[in-house]
ROMI-938183 format. One record per residue (C-alpha): residue number from 1; residue in one letter; x, y, z. Coordinates in Angstrom, 3 decimals. Example, Ala and Ser with C-alpha at 12.3 -4.5 7.8 and 13.67 -1.06 7.14 Angstrom:
BEGIN
1,A,12.300,-4.500,7.800
2,S,13.670,-1.060,7.140
//
This chain:
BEGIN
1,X,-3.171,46.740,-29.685
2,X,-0.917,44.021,-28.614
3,X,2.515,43.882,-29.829
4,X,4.381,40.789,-30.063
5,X,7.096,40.328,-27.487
6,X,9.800,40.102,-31.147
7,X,8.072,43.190,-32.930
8,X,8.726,44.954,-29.406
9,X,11.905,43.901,-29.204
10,X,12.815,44.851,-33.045
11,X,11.348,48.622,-31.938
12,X,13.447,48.640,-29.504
13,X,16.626,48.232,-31.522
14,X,15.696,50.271,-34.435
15,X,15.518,52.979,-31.787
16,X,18.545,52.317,-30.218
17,X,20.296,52.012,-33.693
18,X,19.306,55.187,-34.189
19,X,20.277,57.022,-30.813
20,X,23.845,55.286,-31.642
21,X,24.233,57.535,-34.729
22,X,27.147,60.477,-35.128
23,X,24.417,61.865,-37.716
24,X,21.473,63.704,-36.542
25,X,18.082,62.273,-37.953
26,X,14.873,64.505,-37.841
27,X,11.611,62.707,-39.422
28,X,8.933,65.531,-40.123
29,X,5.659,65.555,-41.554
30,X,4.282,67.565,-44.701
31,X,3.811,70.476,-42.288
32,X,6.763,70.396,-41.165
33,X,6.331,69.405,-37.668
34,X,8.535,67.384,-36.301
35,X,7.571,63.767,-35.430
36,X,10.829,62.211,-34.441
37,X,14.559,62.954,-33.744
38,X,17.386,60.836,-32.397
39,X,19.737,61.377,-29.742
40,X,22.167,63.326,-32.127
41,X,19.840,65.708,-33.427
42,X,18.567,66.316,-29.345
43,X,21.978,67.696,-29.007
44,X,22.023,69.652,-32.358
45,X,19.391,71.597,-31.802
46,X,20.199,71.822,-27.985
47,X,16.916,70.275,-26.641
48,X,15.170,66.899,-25.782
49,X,12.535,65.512,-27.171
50,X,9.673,66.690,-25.144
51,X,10.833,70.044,-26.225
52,X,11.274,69.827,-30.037
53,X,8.851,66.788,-30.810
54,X,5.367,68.159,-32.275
55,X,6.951,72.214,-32.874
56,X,7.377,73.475,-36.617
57,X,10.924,72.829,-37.772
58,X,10.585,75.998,-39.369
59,X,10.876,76.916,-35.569
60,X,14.610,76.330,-34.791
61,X,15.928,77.575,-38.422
62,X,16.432,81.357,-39.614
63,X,13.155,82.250,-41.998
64,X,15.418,82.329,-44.992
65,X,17.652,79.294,-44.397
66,X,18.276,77.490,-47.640
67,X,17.481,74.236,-45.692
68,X,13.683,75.319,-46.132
69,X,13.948,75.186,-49.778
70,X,15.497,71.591,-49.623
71,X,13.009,70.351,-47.953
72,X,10.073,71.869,-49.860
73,X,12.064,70.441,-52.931
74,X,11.601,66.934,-51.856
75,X,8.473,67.240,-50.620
76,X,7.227,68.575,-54.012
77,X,9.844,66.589,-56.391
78,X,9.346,63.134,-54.169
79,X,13.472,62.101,-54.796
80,X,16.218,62.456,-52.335
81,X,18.469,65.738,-51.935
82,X,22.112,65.610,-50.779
83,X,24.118,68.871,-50.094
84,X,27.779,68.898,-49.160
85,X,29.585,71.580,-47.271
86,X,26.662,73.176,-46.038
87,X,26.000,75.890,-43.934
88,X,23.703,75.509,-41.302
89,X,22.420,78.316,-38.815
90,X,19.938,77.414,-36.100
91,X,18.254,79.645,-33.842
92,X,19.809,77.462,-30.662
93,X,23.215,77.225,-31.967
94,X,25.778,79.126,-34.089
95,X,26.767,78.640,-37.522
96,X,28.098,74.416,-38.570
97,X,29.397,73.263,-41.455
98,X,27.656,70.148,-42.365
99,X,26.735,67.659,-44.943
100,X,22.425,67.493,-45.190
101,X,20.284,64.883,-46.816
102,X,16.353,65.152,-47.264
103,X,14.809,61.710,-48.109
104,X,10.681,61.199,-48.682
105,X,10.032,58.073,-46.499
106,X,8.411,55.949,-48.975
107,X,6.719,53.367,-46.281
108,X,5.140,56.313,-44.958
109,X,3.505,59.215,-47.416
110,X,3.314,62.178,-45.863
111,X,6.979,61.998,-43.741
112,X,10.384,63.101,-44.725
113,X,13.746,62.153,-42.975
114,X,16.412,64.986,-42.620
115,X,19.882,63.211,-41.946
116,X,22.195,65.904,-40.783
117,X,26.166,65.146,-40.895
118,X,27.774,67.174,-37.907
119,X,31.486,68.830,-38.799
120,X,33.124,65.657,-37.466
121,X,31.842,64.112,-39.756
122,X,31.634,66.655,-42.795
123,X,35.786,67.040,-42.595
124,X,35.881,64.526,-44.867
125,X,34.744,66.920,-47.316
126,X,37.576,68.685,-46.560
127,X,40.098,66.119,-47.184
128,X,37.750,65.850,-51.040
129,X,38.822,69.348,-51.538
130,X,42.549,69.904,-50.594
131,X,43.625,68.288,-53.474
132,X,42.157,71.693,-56.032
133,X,44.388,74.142,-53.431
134,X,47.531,71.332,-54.001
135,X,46.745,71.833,-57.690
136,X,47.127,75.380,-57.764
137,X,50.400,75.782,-55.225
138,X,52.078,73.341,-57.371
139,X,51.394,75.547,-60.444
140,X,52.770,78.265,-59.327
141,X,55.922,76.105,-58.155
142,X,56.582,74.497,-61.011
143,X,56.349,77.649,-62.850
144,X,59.512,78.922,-60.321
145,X,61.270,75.528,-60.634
146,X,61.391,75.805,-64.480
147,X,62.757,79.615,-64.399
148,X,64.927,79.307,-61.468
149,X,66.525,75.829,-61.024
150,X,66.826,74.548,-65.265
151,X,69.457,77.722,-65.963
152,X,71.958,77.097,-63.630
153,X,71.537,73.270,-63.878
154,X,72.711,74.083,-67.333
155,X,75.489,76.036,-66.241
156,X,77.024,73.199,-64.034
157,X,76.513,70.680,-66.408
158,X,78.656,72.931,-68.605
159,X,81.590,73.044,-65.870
160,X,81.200,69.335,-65.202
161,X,82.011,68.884,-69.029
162,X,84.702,71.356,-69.164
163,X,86.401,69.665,-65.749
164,X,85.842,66.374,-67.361
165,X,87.946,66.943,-70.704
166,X,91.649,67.349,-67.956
167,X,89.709,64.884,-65.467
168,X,91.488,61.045,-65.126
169,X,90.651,58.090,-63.044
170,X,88.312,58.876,-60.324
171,X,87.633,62.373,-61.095
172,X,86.270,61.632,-64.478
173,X,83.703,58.785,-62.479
174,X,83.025,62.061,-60.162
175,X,82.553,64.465,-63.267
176,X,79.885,62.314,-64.965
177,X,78.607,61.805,-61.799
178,X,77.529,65.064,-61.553
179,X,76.539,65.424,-65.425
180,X,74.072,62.085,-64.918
181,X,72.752,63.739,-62.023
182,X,72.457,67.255,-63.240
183,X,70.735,65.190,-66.547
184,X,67.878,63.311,-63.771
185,X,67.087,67.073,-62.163
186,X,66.540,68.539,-65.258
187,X,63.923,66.085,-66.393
188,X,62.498,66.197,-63.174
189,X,61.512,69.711,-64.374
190,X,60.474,69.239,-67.369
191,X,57.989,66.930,-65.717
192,X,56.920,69.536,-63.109
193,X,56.145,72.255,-66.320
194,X,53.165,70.671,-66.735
195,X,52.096,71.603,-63.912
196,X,52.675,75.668,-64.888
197,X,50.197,75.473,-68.312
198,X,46.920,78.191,-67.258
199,X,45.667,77.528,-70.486
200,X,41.770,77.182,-70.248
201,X,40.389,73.567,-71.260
202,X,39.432,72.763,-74.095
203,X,35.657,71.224,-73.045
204,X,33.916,68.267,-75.234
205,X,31.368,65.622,-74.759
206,X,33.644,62.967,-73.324
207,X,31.774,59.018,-73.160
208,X,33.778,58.027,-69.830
209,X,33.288,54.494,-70.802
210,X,35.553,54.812,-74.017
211,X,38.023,56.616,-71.896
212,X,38.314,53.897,-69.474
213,X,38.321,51.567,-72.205
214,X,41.175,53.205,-73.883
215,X,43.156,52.919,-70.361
216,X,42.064,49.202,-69.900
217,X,43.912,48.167,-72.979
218,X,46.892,49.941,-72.114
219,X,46.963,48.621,-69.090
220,X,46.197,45.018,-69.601
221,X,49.157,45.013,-72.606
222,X,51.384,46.415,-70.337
223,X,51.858,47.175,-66.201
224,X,48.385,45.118,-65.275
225,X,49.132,42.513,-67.887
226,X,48.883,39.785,-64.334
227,X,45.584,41.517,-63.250
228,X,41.975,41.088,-63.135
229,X,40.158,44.213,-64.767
230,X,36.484,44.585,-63.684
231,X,33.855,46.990,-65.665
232,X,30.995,47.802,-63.511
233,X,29.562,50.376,-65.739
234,X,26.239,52.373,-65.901
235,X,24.898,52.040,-69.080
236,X,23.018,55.498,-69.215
237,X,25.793,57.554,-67.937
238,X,25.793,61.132,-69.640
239,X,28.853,62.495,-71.281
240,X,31.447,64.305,-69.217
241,X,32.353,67.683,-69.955
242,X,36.198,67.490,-70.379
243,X,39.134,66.526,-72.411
244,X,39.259,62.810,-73.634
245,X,42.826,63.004,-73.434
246,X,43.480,64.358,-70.172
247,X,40.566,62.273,-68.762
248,X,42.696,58.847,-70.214
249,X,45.848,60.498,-67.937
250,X,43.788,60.766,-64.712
251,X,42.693,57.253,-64.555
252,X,45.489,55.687,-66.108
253,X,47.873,57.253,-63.191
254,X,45.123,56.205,-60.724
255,X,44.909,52.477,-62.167
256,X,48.648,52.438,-62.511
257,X,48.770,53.164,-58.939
258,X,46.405,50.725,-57.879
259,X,48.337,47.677,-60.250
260,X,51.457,49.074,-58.237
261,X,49.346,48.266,-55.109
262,X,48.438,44.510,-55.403
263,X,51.287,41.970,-54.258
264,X,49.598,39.178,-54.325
265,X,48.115,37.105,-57.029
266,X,44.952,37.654,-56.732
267,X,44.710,41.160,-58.047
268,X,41.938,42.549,-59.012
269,X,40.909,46.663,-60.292
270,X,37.131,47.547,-60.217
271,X,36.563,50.377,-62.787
272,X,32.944,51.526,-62.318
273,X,30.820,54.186,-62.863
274,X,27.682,55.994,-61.487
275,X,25.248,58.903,-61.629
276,X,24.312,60.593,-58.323
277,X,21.165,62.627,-58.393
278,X,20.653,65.979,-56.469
279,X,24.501,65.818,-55.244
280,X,25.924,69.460,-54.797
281,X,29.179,70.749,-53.512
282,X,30.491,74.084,-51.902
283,X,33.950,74.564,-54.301
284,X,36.551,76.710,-52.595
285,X,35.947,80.305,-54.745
286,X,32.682,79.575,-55.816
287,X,29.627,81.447,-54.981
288,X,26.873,78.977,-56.535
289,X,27.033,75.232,-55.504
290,X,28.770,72.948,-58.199
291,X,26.854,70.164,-59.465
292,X,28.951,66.967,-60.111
293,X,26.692,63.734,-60.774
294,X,29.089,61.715,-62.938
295,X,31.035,59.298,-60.477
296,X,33.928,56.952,-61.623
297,X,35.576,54.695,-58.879
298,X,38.557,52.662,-59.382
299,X,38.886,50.131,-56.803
300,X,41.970,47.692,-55.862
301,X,42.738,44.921,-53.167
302,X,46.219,45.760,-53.033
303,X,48.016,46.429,-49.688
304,X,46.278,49.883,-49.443
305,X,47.841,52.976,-48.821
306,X,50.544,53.914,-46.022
307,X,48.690,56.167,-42.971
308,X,51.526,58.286,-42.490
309,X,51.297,59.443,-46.271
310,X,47.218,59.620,-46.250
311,X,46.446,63.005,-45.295
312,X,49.033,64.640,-47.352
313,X,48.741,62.133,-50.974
314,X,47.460,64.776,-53.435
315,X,51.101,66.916,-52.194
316,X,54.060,66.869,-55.057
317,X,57.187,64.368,-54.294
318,X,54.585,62.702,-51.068
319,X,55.204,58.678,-52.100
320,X,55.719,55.672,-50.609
321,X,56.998,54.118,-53.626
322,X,60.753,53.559,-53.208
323,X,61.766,55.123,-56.418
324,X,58.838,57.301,-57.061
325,X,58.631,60.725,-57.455
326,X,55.315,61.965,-55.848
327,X,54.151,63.347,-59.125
328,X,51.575,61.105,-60.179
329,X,48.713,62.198,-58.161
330,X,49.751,65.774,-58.069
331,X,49.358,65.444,-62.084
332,X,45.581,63.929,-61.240
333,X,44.756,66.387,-58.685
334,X,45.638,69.568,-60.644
335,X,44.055,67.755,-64.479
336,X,40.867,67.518,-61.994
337,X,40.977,70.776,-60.549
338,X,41.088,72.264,-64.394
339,X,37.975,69.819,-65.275
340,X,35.972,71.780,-61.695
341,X,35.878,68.167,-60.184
342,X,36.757,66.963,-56.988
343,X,38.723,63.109,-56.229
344,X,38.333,61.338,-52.692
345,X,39.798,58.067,-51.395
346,X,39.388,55.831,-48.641
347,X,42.218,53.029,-47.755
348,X,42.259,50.006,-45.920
349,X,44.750,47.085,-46.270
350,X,42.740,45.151,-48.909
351,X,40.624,47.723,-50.160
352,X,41.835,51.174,-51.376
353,X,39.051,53.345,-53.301
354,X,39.345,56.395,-55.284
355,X,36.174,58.087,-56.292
356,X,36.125,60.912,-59.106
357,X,32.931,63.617,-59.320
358,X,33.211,65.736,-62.260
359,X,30.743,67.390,-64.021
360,X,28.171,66.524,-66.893
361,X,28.216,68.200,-70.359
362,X,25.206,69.654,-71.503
363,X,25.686,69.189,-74.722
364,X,24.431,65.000,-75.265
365,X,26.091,64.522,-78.244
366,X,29.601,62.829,-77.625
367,X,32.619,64.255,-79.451
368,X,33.771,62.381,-82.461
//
């Protein structure tokens, strides 16, 4: 057969498109042979394509390798698989953690297209899950700070009071100096103590559309009274298993950050909301893989957020607001730990995402 000088040339670049991937990207047919791989998964699997092109894939992973069962899962169920934080042991290399997904090529029956995310690339998960060990240090440091700093606040405040009955002039300024700033400490804890409460949640059918509703109207009579609100919502989502309340604190902090964001005035918050099918994750302390297909994004084009700040945000008292306190998203990280979700966030001047999975009731009536 003759191919046409521009179908050759469009082979050509789908092929070098694809040896210019970070990802490696096996195709295999319904026996599990392999009938392609990039450049990427060449190195993976530590051999060329001569090699590895035509053996079993069943051939360079352990008999028992859950990756096996993924595979027969899409090849049976015909939808796409994604699996985060996985494990991955090869019979050429040692053990990687990496981020897999198994898609049936619908253009060609019969084929299925493993995309495997190296640990370069699967640290991003990482940065996803830091925020549920930020939730529990602060916790138990909060907990201290109310025992150990709020009695002898009180105790100075009492001094400063006493000193400030005989104090004249200056020295009174310098006593209620000390009383207004002993007063700003103290709620400073009080604010942290929310941080110490173990109690177990209190789980209901929560419609994540009314929640976002209910933080839309505050927000639009109030600190985003100048800004654009857009709803980009999924229609079918499923209830979230959660606490409407809490819920309405985690994404008003988050769209309260992102008003705080836009200088400009053009601003504009994207509130949207997704399902993700077959989307597991490997949760710090958790044997079995956590399921979390209920997605909700808020989105701003404000002037993004500070580098220097990025890799520790979810950390109490880490701002770059001039008279912040840093407890904002420590509040949303530790009210999503207690849900068993996860938060991630990319930034760009312009463009600053932050993207919540948490996990779907069972139960499909809502509450109330």
């Amino acid at each position: 057969m003759i191919i046409a000088p521009f179908e050759e040339a469009l082979n050509i670049k789908s092929e070098n498109i694809l040896n210019g991937l970070d990802s490696s990207i096996i195709v295999i047919d319904d026996y599990l042979n392999i009938a392609y791989l990039n450049n990427s998964a060449e190195q993976f699997f530590a051999g060329s394509q001569i090699q590895l092109k035509g053996k079993n894939i069943s051939q360079l992973l352990p008999f028992d390798s859950p990756l096996m069962s993924l595979i027969r899962q899409v090849q049976v169920g015909g939808s796409s698989v994604s699996d985060h934080g996985f494990t991955l042991d090869t019979q050429r290399t040692t053990k990687q953690l990496v981020n897999v997904q198994i898609t049936p090529m619908l253009d060609n029956p019969g084929f299925t297209i493993l995309n495997i995310f190296e640990r370069s690339i699967a640290n991003k998960i990482d940065r996803q899950l830091t925020h549920r060990n930020t939730a529990r240090s602060i916790s138990a440091m909060s907990a201290m700070l109310a025992h150990e700093i709020r009695n002898p606040l009180s105790g100075i405040r009492g001094a400063a009071q006493l000193i400030e009955q005989q104090a004249t002039g200056d020295d009174r300024e310098l006593t209620q100096l000390i009383c207004d700033e002993t007063d700003r400490i103290c709620q400073l804890v009080d604010r942290m103590e929310v941080f110490s409460d173990q109690r177990p949640l209190e789980r209901k059918p929560v419609n994540a559309h009314k929640v976002l509703e209910r933080v839309r109207q505050i927000a639009q009579v109030g600190f985003a009274n100048n800004i654009k609100i857009i709803e980009k919502y999924d229609p079918s989502l499923p209830c979230i298993s959660g606490n409407h309340d809490q819920l309405v604190q985690i994404f008003l902090n988050l769209v309260k950050n992102a008003a705080e964001a836009i200088k400009h005035n053009n601003g504009e918050i994207v509130l949207q909301t997704s399902y993700q099918h077959s989307v597991h994750f490997a949760l710090p302390g958790n044997v079995t893989r956590t399921h979390l297909p209920l997605v909700v994004t808020v989105q701003d084009n404000g002037i993004g957020i500070p580098v220097e700040v990025q890799e520790n945000l979810f950390d109490a008292f880490v701002t770059s607001k001039s008279n912040g306190t840093g407890l904002g998203l420590a509040l949303v990280a530790k009210l999503i730990d207690d849900h068993g979700g996860i938060i991630e966030f990319d930034s760009n001047p312009g463009k600053t995402l932050f993207r919540v999975m948490l996990p779907m009731s069972a139960d499909a009536n809502e509450d109330g």
